[in-house]
N, C-alpha and C positions, 0 to 999 in steps of 0.2 A: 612666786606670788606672795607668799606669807612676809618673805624678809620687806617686798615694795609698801604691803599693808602697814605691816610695822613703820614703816621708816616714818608714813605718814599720819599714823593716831599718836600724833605729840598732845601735848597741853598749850592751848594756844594763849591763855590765862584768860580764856573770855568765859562769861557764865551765860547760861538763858535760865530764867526762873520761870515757870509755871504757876500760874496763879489764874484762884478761880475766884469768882464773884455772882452774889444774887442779882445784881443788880447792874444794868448797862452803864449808868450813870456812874455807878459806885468805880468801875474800872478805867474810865475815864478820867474820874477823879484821882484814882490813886498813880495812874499812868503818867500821868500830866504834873502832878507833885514830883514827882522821881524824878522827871526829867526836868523838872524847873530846879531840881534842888542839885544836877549834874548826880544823883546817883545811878542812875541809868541814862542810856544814850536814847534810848527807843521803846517804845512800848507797842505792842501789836495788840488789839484790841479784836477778838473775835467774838457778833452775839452769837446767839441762840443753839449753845453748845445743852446740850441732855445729857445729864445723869442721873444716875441709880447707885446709891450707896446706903447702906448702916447706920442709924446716928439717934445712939438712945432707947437699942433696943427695934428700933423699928425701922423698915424696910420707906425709903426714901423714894419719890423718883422728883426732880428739878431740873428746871431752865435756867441755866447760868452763864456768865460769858466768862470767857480764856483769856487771859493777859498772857502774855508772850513778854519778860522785860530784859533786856540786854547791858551786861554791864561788865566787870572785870573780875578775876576773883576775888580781890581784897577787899570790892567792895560788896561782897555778898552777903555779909552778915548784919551788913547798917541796912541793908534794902531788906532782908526777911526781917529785923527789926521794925523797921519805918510801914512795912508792907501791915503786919501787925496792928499797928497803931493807928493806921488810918482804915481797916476794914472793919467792915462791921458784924462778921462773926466772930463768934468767941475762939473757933481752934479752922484758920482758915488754910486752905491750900493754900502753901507757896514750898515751891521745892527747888533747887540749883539742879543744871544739866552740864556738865565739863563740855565744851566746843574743842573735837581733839582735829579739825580739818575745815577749812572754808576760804572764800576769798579775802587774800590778807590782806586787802587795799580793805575792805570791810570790816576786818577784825580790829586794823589799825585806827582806824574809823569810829571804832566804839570807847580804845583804849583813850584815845584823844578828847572824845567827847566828855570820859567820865573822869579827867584831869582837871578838876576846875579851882 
């Protein structure tokens, strides 16, 4: 069983970013750029995500929504750049997730998409 796991947590070269927003609009907006700009193939927009986190010394609680964005690995650095740029916090969540397994008519799909 360990050797069958292995064989299949390759690096598929696809990324998912994580990225949070105060604002339903704001993720839209930023979702919708990415993918107009072919930096991203997809963006999954989730609202009314809750958290609780630190920020300042003081204990937080917010309603934000989750971007979900899909793209390749090479292109993960211009998307946490651009991600950056167009949010409007100063230090916002976005973070890469390695894709080591999925359906590769999908994965193929994303790599295609962000070939532009």
């Amino acid at each position: 069983m360990t050797e069958q796991r292995s064989a299949m947590a390759q690096d598929s070269g696809v990324r998912f970013l994580y990225v949070t927003t105060d604002k339903l609009d704001e993720a839209w907006r930023i979702g919708e750029t990415l993918v107009a700009e072919r930096l991203i193939a997809c963006s999954n927009v989730l609202p009314g995500m809750q958290s609780c986190y630190r920020w300042e010394g003081k204990l937080v609680r917010a309603n934000e929504s989750l971007l979900i964005l899909k793209t390749r690995e090479a292109l993960v650095e211009r998307v946490i750049a651009r991600v950056k740029a167009l949010h409007s916090t100063t230090v916002p969540c976005v973070v890469a997730l390695q894709v080591v397994a999925g359906n590769a008519d999908y994965l193929a799909w994303i790599t295609r998409e962000t070939q532009g």
